[in-house]
C-alpha positions in Angstrom: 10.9 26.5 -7.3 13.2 26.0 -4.5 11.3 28.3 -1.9 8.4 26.1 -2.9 9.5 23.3 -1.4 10.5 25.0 2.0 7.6 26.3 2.7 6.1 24.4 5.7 2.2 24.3 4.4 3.7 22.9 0.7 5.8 20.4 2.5 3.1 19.3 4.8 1.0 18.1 1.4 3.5 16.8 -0.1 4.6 14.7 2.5 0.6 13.8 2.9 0.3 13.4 -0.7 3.3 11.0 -0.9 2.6 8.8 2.2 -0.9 8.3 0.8 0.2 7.0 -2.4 2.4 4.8 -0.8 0.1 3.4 1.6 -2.7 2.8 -1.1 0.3 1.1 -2.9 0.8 -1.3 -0.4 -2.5 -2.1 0.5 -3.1 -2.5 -3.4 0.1 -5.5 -3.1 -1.3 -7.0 -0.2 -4.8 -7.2 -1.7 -3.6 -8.7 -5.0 -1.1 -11.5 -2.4 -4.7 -12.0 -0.9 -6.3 -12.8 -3.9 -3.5 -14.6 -6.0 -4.4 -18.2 -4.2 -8.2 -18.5 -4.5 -9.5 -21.2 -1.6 -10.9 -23.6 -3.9 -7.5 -23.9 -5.4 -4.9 -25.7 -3.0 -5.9 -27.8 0.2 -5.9 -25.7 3.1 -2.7 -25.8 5.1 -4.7 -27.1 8.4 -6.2 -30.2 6.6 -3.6 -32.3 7.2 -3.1 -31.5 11.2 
């Protein structure tokens, strides 16, 4: 299983594979951070300048 890992094509996906997930991850957080104040909730922060 070791020699899996060192080969250069099964490390290439797996790093591809992993930074992927992680990206989608983070784009999934800042989506939900986007969406957790609605605009009809709160005044706008501008309104008052």
């Amino acid at each position: 299983m070791r020699d899996f890992y060192k080969k250069p094509a099964a490390r290439y996906w797996l790093s591809f594979i992993g930074k992927t997930i992680f990206y989608f991850a983070v784009l999934l957080i800042l989506v939900y951070l986007y969406h957790y104040r609605s605009i009809q909730g709160d005044n706008f922060i501008y309104n008052e300048f």
